[in-house]
N, CA, C and O of each residue as an XYZ file, in Angstrom:
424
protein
N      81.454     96.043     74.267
C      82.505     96.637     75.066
C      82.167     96.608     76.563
O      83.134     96.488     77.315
N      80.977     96.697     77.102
C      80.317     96.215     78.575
C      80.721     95.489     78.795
O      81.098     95.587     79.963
N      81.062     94.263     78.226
C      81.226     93.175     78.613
C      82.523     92.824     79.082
O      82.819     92.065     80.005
N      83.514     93.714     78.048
C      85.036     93.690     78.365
C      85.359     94.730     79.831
O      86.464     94.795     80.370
N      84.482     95.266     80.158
C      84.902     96.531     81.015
C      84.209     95.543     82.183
O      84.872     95.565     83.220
N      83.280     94.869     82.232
C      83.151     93.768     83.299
C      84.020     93.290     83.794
O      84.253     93.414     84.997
N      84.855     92.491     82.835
C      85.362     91.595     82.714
C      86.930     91.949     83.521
O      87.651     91.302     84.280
N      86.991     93.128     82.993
C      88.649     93.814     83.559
C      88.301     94.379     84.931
O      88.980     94.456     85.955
N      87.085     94.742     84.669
C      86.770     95.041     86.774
C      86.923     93.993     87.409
O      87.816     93.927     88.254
N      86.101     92.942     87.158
C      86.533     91.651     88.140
C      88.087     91.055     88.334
O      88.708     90.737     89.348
N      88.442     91.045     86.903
C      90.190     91.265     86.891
C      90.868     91.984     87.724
O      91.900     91.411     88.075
N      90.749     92.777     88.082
C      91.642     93.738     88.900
C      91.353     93.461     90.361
O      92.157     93.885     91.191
N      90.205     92.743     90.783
C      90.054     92.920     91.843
C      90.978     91.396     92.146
O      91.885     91.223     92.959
N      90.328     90.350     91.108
C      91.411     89.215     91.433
C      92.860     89.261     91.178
O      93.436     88.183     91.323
N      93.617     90.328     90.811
C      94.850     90.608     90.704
C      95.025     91.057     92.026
O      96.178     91.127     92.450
N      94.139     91.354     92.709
C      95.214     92.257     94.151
C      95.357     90.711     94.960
O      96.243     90.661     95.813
N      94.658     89.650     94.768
C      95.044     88.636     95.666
C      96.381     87.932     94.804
O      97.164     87.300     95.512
N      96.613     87.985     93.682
C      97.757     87.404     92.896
C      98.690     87.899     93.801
O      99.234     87.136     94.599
N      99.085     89.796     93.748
C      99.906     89.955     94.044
C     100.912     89.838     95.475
O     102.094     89.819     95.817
N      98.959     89.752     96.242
C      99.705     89.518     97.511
C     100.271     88.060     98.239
O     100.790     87.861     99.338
N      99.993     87.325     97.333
C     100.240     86.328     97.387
C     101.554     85.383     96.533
O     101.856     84.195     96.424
N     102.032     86.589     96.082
C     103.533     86.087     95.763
C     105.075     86.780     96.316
O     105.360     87.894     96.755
N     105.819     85.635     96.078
C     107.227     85.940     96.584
C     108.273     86.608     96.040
O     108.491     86.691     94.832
N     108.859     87.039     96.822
C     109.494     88.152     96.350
C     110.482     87.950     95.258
O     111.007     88.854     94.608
N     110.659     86.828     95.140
C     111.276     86.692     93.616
C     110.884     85.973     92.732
O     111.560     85.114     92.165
N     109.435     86.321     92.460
C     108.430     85.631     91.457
C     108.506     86.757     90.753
O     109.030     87.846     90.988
N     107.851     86.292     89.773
C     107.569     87.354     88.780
C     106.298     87.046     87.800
O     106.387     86.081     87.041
N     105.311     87.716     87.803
C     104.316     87.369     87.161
C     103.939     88.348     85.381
O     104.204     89.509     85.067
N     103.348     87.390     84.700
C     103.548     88.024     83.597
C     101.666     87.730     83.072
O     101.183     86.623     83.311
N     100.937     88.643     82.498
C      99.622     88.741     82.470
C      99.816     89.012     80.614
O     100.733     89.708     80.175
N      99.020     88.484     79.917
C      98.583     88.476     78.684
C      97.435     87.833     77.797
O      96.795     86.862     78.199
N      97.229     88.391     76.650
C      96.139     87.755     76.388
C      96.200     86.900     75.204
O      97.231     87.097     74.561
N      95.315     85.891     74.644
C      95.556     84.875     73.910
C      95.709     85.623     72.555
O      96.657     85.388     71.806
N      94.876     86.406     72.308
C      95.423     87.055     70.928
C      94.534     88.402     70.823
O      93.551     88.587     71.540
N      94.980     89.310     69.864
C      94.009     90.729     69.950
C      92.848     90.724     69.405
O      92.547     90.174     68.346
N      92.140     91.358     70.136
C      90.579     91.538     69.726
C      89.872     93.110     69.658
O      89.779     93.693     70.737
N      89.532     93.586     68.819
C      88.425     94.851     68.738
C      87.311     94.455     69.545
O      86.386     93.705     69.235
N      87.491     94.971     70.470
C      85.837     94.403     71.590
C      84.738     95.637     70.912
O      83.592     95.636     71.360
N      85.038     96.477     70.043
C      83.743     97.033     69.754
C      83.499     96.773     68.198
O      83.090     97.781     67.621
N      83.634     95.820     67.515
C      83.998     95.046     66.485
C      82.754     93.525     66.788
O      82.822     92.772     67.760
N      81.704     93.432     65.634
C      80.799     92.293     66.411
C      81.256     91.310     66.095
O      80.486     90.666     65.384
N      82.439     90.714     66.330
C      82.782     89.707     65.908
C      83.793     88.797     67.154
O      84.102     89.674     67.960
N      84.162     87.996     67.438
C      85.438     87.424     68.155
C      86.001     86.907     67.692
O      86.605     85.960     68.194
N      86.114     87.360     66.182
C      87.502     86.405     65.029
C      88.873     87.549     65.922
O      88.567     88.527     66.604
N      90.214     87.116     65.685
C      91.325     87.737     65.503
C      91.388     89.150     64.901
O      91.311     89.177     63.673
N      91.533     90.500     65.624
C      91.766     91.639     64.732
C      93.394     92.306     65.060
O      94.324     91.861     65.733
N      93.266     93.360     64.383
C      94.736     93.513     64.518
C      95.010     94.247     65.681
O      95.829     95.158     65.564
N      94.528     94.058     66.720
C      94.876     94.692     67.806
C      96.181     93.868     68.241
O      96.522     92.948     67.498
N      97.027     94.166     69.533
C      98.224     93.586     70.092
C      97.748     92.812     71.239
O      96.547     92.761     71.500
N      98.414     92.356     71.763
C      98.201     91.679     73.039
C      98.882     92.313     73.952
O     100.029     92.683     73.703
N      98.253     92.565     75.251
C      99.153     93.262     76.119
C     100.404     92.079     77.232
O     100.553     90.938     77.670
N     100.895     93.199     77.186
C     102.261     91.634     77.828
C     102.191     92.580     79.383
O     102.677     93.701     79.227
N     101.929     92.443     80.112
C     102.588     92.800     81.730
C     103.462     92.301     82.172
O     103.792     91.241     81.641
N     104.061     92.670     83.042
C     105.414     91.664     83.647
C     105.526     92.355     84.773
O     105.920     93.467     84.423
N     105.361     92.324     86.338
C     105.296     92.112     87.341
C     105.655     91.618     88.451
O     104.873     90.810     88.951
N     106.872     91.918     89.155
C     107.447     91.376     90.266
C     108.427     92.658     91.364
O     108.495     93.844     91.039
N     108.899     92.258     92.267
C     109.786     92.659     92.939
C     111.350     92.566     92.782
O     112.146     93.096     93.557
N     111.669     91.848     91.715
C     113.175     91.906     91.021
C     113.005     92.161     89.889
O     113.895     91.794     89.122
N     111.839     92.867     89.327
C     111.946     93.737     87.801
C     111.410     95.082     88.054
O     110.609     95.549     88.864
N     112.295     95.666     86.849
C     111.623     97.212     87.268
C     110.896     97.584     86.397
O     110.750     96.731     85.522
N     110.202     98.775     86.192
C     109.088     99.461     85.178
C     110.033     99.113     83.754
O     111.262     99.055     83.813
N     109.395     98.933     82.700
C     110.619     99.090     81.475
C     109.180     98.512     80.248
O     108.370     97.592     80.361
N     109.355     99.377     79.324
C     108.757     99.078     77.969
C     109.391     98.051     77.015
O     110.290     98.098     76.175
N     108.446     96.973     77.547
C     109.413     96.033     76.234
C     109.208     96.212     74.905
O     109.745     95.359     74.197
N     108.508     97.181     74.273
C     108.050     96.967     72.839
C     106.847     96.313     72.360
O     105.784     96.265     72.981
N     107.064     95.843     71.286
C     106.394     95.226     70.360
C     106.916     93.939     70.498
O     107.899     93.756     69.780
N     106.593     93.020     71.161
C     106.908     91.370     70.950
C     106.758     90.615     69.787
O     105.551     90.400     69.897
N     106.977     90.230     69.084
C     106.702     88.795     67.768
C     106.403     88.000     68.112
O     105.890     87.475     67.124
N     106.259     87.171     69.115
C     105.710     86.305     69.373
C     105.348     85.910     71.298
O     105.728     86.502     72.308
N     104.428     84.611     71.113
C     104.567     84.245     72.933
C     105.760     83.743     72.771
O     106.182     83.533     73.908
N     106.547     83.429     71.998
C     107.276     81.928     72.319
C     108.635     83.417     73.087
O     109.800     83.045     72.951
N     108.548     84.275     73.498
C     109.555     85.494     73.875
C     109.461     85.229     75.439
O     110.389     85.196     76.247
N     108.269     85.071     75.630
C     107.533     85.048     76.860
C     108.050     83.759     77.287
O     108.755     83.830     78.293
N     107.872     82.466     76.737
C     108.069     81.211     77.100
C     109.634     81.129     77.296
O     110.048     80.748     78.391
N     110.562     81.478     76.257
C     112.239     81.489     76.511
C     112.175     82.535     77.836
O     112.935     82.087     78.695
N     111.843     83.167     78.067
C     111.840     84.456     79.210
C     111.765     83.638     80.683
O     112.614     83.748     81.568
N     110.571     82.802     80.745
C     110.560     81.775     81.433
C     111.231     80.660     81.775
O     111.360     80.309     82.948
N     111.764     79.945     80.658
C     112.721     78.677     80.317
C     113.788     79.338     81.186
O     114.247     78.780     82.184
N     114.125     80.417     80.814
C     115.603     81.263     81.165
C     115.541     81.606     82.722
O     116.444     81.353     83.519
N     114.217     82.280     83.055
C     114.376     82.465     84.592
C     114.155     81.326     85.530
O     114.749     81.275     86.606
N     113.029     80.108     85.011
C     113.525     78.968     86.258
C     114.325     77.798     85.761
O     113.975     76.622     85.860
N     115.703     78.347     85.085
C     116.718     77.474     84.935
C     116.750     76.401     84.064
O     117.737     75.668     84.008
N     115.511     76.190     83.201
C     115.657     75.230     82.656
C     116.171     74.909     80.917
O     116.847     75.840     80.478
N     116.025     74.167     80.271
C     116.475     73.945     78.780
C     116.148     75.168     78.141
O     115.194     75.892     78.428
N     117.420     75.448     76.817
C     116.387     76.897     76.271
C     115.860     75.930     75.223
O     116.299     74.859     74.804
N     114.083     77.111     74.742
C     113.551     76.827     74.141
C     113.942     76.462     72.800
O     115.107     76.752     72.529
N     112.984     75.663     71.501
C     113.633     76.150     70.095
C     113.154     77.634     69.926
O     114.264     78.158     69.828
N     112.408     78.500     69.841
C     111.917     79.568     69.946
C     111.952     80.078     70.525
O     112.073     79.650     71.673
N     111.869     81.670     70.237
C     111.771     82.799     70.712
C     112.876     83.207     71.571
O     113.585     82.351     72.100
N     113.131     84.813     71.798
C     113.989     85.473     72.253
C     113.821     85.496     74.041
O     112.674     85.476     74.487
N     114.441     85.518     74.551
C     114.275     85.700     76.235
C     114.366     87.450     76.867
O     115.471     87.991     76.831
N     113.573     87.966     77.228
C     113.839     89.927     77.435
C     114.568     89.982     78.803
O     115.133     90.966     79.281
N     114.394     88.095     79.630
C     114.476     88.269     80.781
C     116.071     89.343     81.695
O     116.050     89.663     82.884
N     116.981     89.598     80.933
C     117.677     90.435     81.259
C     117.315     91.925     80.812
O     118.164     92.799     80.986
N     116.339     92.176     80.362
C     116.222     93.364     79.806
C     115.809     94.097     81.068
O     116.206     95.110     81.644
N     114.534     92.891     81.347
C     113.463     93.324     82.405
C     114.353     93.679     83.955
O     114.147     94.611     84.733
N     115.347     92.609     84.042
C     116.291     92.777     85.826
C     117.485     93.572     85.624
O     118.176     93.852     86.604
N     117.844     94.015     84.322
C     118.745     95.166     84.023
C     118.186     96.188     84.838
O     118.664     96.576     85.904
N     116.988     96.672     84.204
C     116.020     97.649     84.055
C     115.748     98.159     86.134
O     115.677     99.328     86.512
N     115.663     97.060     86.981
C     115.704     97.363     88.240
C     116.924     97.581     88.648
O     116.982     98.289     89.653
N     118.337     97.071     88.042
C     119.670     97.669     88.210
C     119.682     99.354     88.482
O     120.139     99.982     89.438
N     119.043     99.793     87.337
C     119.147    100.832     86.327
C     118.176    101.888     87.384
O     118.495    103.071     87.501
N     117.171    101.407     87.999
C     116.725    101.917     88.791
C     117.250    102.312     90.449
O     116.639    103.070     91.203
N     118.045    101.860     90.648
C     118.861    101.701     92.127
C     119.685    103.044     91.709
O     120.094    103.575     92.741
N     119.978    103.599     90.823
C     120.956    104.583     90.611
C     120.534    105.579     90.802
O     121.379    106.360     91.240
N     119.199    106.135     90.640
C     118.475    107.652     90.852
C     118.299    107.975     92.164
O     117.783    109.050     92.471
């Protein structure tokens, strides 16, 4: 587990140059390849989740759930820079720019 708590310190520090270094209508999305028990001696697959972030200046705070798959993530993408939709997966990408709508009202 040292190793993971390393690992997310150095992370965070290289996230503050991500962020400052994008435009205001980017949107960045952070996840991991699949879940792992870091206090578990193993690095097979456990049933942990993967965390999904999603990050920008035209989305607002919003809980997406429980995802089923990346391919949600990839249509999410397909969908926001305009291109073919995927065969897979669902797109949240209106869920997520609803969600900053939804915020302008309070």
């Amino acid at each position: 587990t040292e190793g993971y708590r390393l690992a997310l310190e150095q992370f965070d520090v290289f996230l503050a140059d991500i962020r400052s270094s994008l435009q205001p209508d980017d949107i960045l999305a952070i996840t991991g390849d699949h879940g792992n028990d870091p206090a578990l001696p193993t690095s097979d697959h456990t049933r942990e989740y993967v965390p999904l972030l999603v990050y920008g200046n035209t989305v607002g705070a919003q809980n997406l759930g429980v995802r089923a798959t990346f391919a949600d993530l990839g249509q999410t993408a397909a969908e926001y820079l305009g291109i073919e939709r995927l065969n897979h997966g669902c797109s949240f990408l209106r869920q997520i720019l609803k969600s900053k709508e939804g915020d302008d009202d309070e």
